[in-house]
Every structure is written in structure tokens, then in C-alpha cells.
LUMKE-417339 format. One record per residue (C-alpha): residue number from 1; residue in one letter; chain; x, y, z. Coordinates in Angstrom, 1 decimal, padded with zeros to 4 digits. Example, Ala and Ser with C-alpha at 12.3 -4.5 7.8 and 13.67 -1.06 7.14 Angstrom:
- 1 | A | A | 012.3 | -004.5 | 007.8
- 2 | S | A | 013.7 | -001.1 | 007.1
***
This chain:
- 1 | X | A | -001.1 | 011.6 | -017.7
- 2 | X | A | -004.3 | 010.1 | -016.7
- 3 | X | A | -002.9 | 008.7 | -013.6
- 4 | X | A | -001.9 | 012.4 | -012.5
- 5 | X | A | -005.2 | 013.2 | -013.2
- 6 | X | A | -006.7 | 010.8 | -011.4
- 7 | X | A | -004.9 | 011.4 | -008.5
- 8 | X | A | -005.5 | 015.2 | -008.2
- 9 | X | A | -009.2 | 014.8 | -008.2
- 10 | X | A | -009.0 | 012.2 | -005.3
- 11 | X | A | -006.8 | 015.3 | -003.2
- 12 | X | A | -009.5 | 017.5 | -004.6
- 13 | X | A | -012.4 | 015.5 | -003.3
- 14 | X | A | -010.1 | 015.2 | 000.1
- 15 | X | A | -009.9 | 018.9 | 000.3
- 16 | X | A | -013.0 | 019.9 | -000.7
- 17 | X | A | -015.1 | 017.2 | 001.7
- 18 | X | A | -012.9 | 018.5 | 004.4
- 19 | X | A | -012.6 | 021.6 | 004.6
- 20 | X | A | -016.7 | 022.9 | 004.4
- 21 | X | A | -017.5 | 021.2 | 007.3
- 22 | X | A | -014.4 | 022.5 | 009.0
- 23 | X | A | -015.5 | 026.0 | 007.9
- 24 | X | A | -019.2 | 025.5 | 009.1
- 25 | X | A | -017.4 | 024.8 | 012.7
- 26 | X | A | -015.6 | 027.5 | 013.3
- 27 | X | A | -017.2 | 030.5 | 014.6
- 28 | X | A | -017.0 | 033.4 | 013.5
- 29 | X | A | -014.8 | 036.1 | 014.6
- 30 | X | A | -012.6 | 033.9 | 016.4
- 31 | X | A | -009.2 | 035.2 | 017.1
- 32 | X | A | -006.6 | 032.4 | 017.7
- 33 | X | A | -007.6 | 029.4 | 015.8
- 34 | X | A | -007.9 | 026.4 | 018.8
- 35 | X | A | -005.6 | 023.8 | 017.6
- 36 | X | A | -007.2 | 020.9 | 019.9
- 37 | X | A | -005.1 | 018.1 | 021.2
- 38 | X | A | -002.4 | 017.2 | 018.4
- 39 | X | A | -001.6 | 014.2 | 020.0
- 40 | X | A | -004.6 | 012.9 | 018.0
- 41 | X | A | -003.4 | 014.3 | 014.7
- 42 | X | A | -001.7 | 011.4 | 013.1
- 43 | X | A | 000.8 | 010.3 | 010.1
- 44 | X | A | -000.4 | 008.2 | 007.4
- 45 | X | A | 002.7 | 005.9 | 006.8
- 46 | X | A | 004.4 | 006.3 | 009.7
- 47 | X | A | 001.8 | 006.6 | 012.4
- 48 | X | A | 003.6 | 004.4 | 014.7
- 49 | X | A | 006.9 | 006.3 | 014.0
- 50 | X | A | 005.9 | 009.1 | 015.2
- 51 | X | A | 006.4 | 010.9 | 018.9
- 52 | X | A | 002.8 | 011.5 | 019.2
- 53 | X | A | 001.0 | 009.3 | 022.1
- 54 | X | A | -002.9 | 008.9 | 022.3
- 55 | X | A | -004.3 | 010.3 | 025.4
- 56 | X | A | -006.4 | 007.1 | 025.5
- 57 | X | A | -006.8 | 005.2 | 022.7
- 58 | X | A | -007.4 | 005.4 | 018.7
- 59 | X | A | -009.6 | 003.1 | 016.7
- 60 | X | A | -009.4 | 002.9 | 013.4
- 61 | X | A | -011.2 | 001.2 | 009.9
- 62 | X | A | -008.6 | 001.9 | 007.3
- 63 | X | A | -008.7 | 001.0 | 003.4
- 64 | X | A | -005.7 | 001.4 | 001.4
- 65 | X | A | -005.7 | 001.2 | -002.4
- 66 | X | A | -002.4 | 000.1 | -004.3
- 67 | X | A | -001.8 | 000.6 | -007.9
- 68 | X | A | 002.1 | -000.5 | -008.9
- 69 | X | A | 003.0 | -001.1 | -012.3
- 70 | X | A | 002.5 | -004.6 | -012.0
- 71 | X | A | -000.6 | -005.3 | -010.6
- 72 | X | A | -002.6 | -003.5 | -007.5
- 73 | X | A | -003.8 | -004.5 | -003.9
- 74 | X | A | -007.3 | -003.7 | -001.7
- 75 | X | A | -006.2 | -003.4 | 001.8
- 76 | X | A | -008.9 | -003.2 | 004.7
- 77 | X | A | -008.2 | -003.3 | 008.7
- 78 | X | A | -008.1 | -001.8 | 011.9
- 79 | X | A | -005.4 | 000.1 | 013.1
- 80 | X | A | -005.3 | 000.1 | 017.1
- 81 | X | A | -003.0 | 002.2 | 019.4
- 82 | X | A | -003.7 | 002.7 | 023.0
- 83 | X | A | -002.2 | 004.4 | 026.3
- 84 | X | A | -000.7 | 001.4 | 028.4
- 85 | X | A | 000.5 | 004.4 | 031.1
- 86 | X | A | 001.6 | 007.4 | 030.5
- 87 | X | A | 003.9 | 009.0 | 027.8
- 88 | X | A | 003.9 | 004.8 | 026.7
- 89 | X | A | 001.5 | 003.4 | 023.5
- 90 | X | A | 000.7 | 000.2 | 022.2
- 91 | X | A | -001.0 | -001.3 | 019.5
- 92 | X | A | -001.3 | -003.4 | 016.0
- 93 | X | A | -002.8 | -003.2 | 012.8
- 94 | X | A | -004.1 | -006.2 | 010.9
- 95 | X | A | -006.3 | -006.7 | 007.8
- 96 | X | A | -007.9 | -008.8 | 005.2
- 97 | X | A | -005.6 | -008.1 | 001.5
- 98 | X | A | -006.6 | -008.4 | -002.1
- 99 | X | A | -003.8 | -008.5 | -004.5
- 100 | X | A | -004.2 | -008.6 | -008.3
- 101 | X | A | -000.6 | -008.8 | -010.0
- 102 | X | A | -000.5 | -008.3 | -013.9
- 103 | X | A | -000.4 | -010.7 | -015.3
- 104 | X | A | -001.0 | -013.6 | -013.2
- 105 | X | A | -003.9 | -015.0 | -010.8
- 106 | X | A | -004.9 | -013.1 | -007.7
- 107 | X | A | -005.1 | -014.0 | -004.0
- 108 | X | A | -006.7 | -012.9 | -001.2
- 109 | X | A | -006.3 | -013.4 | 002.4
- 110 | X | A | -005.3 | -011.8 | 005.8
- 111 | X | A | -001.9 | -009.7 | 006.3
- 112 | X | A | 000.8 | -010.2 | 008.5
- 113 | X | A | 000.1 | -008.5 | 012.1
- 114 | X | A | 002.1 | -006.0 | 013.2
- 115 | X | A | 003.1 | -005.3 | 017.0
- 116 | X | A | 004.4 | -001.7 | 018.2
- 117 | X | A | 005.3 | -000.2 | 021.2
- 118 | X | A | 007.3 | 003.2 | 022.3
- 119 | X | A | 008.0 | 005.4 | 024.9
- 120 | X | A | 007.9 | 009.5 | 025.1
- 121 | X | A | 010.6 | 010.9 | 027.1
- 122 | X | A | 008.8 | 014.1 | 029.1
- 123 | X | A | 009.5 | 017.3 | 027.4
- 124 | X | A | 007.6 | 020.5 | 026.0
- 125 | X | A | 006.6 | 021.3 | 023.1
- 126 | X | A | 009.6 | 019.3 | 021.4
- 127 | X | A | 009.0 | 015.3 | 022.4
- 128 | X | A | 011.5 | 012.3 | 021.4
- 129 | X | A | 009.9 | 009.3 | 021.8
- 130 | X | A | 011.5 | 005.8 | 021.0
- 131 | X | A | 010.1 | 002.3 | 019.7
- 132 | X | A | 009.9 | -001.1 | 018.6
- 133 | X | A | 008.0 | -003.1 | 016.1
- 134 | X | A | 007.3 | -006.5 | 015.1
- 135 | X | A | 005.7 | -008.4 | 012.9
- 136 | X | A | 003.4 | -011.6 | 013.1
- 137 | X | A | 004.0 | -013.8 | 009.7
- 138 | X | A | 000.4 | -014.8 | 010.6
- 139 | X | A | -000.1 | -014.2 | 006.3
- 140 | X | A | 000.3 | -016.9 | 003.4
- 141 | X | A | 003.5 | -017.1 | 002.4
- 142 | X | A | 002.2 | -019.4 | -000.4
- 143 | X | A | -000.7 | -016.7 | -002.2
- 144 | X | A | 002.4 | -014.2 | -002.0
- 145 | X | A | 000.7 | -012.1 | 000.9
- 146 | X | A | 003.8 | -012.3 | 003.1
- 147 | X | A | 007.2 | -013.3 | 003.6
- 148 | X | A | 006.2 | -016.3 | 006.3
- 149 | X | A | 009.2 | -014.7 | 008.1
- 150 | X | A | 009.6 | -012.1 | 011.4
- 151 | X | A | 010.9 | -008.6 | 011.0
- 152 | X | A | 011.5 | -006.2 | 013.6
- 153 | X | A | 012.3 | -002.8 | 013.9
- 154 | X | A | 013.8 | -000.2 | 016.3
- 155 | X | A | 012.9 | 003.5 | 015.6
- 156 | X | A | 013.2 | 007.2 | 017.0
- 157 | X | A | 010.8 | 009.9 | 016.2
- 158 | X | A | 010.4 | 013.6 | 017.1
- 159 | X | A | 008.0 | 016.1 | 017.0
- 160 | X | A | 007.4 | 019.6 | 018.0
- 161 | X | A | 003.8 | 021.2 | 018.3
- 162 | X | A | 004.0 | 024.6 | 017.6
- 163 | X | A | 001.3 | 027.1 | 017.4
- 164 | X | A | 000.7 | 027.2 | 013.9
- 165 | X | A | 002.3 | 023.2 | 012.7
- 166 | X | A | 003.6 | 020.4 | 013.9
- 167 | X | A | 007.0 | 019.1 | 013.1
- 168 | X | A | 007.8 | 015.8 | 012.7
- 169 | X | A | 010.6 | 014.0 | 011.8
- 170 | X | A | 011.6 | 009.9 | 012.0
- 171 | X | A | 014.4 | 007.4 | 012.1
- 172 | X | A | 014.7 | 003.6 | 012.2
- 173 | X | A | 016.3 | 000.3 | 011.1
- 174 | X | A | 013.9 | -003.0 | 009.9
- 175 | X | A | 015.6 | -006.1 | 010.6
- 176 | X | A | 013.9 | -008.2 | 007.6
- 177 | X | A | 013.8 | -011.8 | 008.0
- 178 | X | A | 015.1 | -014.0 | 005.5
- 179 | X | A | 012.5 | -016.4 | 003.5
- 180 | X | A | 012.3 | -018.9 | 001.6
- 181 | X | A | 012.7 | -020.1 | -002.3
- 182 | X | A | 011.1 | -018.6 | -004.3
- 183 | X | A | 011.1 | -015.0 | -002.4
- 184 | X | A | 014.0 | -013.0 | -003.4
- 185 | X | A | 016.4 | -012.7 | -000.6
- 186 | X | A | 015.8 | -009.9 | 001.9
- 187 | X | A | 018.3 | -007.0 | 003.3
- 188 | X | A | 017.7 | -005.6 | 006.6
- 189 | X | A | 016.7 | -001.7 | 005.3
- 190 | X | A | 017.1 | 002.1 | 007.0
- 191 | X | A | 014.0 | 004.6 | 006.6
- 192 | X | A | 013.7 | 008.0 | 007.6
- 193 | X | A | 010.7 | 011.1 | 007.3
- 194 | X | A | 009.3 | 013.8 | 008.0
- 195 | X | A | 006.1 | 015.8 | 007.6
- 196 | X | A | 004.1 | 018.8 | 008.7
- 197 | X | A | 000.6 | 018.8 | 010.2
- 198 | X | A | -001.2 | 022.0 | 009.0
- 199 | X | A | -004.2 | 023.1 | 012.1
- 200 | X | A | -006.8 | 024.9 | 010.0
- 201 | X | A | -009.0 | 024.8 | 012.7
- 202 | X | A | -009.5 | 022.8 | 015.9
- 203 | X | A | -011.2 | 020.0 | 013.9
- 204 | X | A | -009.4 | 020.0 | 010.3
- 205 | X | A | -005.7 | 019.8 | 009.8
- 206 | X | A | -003.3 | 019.5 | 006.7
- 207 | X | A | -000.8 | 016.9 | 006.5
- 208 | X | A | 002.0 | 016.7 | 004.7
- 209 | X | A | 004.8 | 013.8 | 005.1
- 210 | X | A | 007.8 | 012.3 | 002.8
- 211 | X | A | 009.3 | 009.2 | 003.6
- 212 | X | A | 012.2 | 007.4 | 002.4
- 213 | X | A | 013.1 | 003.6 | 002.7
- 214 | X | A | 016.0 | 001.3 | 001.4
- 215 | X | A | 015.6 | -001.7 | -000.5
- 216 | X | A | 013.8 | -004.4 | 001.5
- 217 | X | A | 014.7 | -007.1 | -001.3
- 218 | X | A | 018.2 | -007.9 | -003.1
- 219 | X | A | 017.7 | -006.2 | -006.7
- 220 | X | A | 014.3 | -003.9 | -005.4
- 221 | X | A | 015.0 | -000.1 | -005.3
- 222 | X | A | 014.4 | 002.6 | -002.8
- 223 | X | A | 010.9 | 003.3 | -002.0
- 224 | X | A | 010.5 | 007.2 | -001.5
- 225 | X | A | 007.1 | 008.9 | -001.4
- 226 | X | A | 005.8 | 012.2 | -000.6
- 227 | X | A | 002.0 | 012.0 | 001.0
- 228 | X | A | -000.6 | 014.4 | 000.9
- 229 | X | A | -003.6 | 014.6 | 002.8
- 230 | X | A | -006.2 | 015.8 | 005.2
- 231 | X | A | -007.7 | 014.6 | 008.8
- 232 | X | A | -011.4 | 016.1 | 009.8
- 233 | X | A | -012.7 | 015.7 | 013.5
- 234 | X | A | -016.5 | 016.1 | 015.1
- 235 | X | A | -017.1 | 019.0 | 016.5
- 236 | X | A | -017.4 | 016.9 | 019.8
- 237 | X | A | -013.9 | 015.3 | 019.2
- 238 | X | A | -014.0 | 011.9 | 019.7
- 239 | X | A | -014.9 | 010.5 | 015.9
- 240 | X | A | -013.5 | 011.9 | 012.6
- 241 | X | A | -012.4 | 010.5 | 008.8
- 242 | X | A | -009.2 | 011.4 | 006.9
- 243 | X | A | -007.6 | 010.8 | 003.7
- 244 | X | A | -004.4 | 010.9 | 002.1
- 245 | X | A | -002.4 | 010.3 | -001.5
- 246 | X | A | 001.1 | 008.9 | -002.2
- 247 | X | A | 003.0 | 010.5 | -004.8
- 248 | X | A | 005.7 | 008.1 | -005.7
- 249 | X | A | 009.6 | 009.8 | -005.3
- 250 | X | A | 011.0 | 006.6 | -006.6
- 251 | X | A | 011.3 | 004.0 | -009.1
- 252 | X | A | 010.8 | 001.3 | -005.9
- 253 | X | A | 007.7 | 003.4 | -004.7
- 254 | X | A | 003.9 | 002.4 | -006.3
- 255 | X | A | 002.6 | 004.3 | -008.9
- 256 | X | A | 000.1 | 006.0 | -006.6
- 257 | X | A | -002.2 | 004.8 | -002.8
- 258 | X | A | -005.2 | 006.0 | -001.8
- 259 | X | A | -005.9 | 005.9 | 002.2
- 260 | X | A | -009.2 | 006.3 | 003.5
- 261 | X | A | -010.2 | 006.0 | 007.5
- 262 | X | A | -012.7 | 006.2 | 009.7
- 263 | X | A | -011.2 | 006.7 | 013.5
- 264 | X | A | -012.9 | 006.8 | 016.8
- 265 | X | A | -010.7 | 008.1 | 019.7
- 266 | X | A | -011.8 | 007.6 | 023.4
***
């Protein structure tokens, strides 16, 4: 019960911080509500596989909080994606982890990097897009905070941007690599998702966004979660914080994770 709790008064904070300044910034007696550029209104979990592509670039200071039912995990990092020309994006993401497993000792040290690419095929307001992803085993296999093995992964994505929500929805296979004793032997898994971005306004949107993944482990589960949250801009545009909450779907999902970013776009 008290983890319910707790995380309804995190999407209460997230609502209530956003959505004031939001209203302050819209004036008043506007008609149609201006929607602003929804390339730069982004998934939590999946925003690489997704077939939105930054008009320039997106800088971001994320911290994720993890609470499984074994222990939990401080995340912080940047999360960079950038136009290399158009309707192609690159990036990675990288950060410094904290994990505290129950029982046992905890470790710290720096993640794995990940690697993305993907291209947008021209369209209108429906886009496919089309990527890869890799990751670095630049972590210590040793403190637990990685694998010491590559994975890659191929995905599709779609997304229409009508007037009043964006669609998305999103497809892939991760090609996990096998480690070593004592790691539990890997299987190469299949994800898909979805999600709706809500525009309230041209500077606050709604996000919704489920996603679903099969075992990455021999003898794990499924990991299926359903996240909630909310992304505020500056009235100018270019800066903005947003917030989300997994709920877990599944027995293979954490018990809850909290996302907090700041992002700069440019």
C-alpha cells in the first residue's frame, strides 16, 4: 500500500509543478491551443525508439530512481541526440550508477554506453523511422554494473502527430551478448510499445507510454510497464524539465522508477 502511495504523490507533484506554469503561459482567450514542434516532445523509456528526430540537438541531465524487490539503484547521466543531416539522429547516453541489492554490499561506478542511430523516411503527419543501437560494455562486469558483453539492437518506430496527440508506437529485436560465469546466461529478447503525448499547451504535454520486453536472462520474466508522466518547456523553447513514473505490468518489471530531467534543446 505504501508504495502506491508513494508513487501517486510523486505523479501528483509532476502534475501539479507542471501544469501552473503551463497555465500562466498561455494567454488568454486563445482559440487553437499551439502545439509547438512535437519533434521535441520525447518518450521516457524508449526515446530512441521512437520516430521523432530533433531539429538540432537535445541535451539532457537525467536521474532515474529504481526500487525492485531486491535492492534499488541511483542512476545519473546525460542523454545526447543530435541531427547528423536531415530526417537522420544520433546520439548516446551514459552515466555514473549506484546499486544497493538487498541483502548484500553495494557498488557504484559508471554504466555501459549506449550508441543509437536511425533514419526517418519523408512522410506527413504519419513518419516511420528505422534504427540501430549498441552498447559499449565500458561498465564493471565485476561490481555487477554490466554484463562486460555487446548487445545490439535493430528497431522500427512510428508516429503520427495529430492535432490534438501524438501516436506512437515501437518494434525491435536486442541481440544480447552472452557473459560470463557467474551471470545467468542471456537470450536475445523482442520489445514492443506505444504511448500517447497529450499537448496541453504549446509548452506542457501529457505522456503516456506502455512498454513490453521479453526475458533478457534464462529464468528472468517479462518486463512490462506502463509510464506516466509530464514534459514542461520555457516559454522561449529551448530549455524545459520533465518527469515520469513506472508502474510495473509484470512480475520481471521493478517495483516502481522515478525519472527526473533537465533538457536543453538547440
Amino acid at each position: 500500500m505504501s508504495r502506491h502511495v508513494f508513487v501517486m504523490s510523486v505523479l501528483g507533484f509532476l502534475l501539479a509543478s507542471a501544469i501552473d506554469p503551463a497555465a500562466a503561459q498561455t494567454p488568454p482567450g486563445s482559440g487553437r491551443k499551439n502545439t509547438g514542434d512535437r519533434n521535441e516532445r520525447r518518450l521516457f523509456q524508449r526515446f530512441v525508439e521512437d520516430a521523432a528526430i530533433s531539429t538540432g540537438g537535445w541535451a539532457e541531465l537525467q536521474y532515474r530512481y529504481t526500487n525492485f524487490s531486491n535492492g534499488s539503484e541511483h542512476f545519473l547521466g546525460p542523454l545526447v541526440a543530435f541531427k547528423i543531416v536531415n530526417n537522420v539522429e544520433g546520439g548516446l547516453r551514459f552515466g555514473f550508477r549506484d546499486v544497493n541489492p538487498d541483502p548484500g554490499a553495494g557498488e557504484s561506478g559508471m554504466s555501459d554506453i549506449d550508441l543509437f542511430a536511425k533514419y526517418r523516411f519523408p512522410g506527413g503527419k504519419g513518419r516511420t523511422a528505422l534504427g540501430i543501437l549498441a552498447k559499449v560494455p565500458t561498465a564493471d562486469e565485476e561490481k555487477g554494473l554490466g554484463t562486460g558483453k555487446s548487445d545490439f539492437e535493430v528497431f522500427g518506430a512510428w508516429r503520427a502527430d495529430l492535432e490534438a496527440v501524438s501516436i506512437v508506437a515501437n518494434a525491435g529485436v536486442r541481440f544480447n551478448g552472452e557473459p560470463d560465469p557467474p551471470v545467468p546466461p542471456t537470450d536475445n529478447s523482442v520489445f514492443v510499445g506505444g504511448a500517447l503525448i497529450l499537448p496541453a499547451s504549446a509548452t506542457l504535454s501529457l505522456i503516456l507510454e506502455t512498454t513490453y520486453e521479453t526475458e533478457r536472462f534464462e529464468g528472468a520474466s517479462y518486463d512490462a510497464r506502463l509510464w506516466v508522466g509530464v514534459q514542461s518547456r520555457s516559454r522561449q523553447g529551448r530549455a524545459g524539465i520533465r518527469g515520469g513514473v513506472a508502474i510495473p505490468l509484470s512480475d520481471g518489471a521493478p517495483d516502481y522508477e522515478i525519472l527526473l530531467g533537465a533538457f536543453l534543446t538547440y
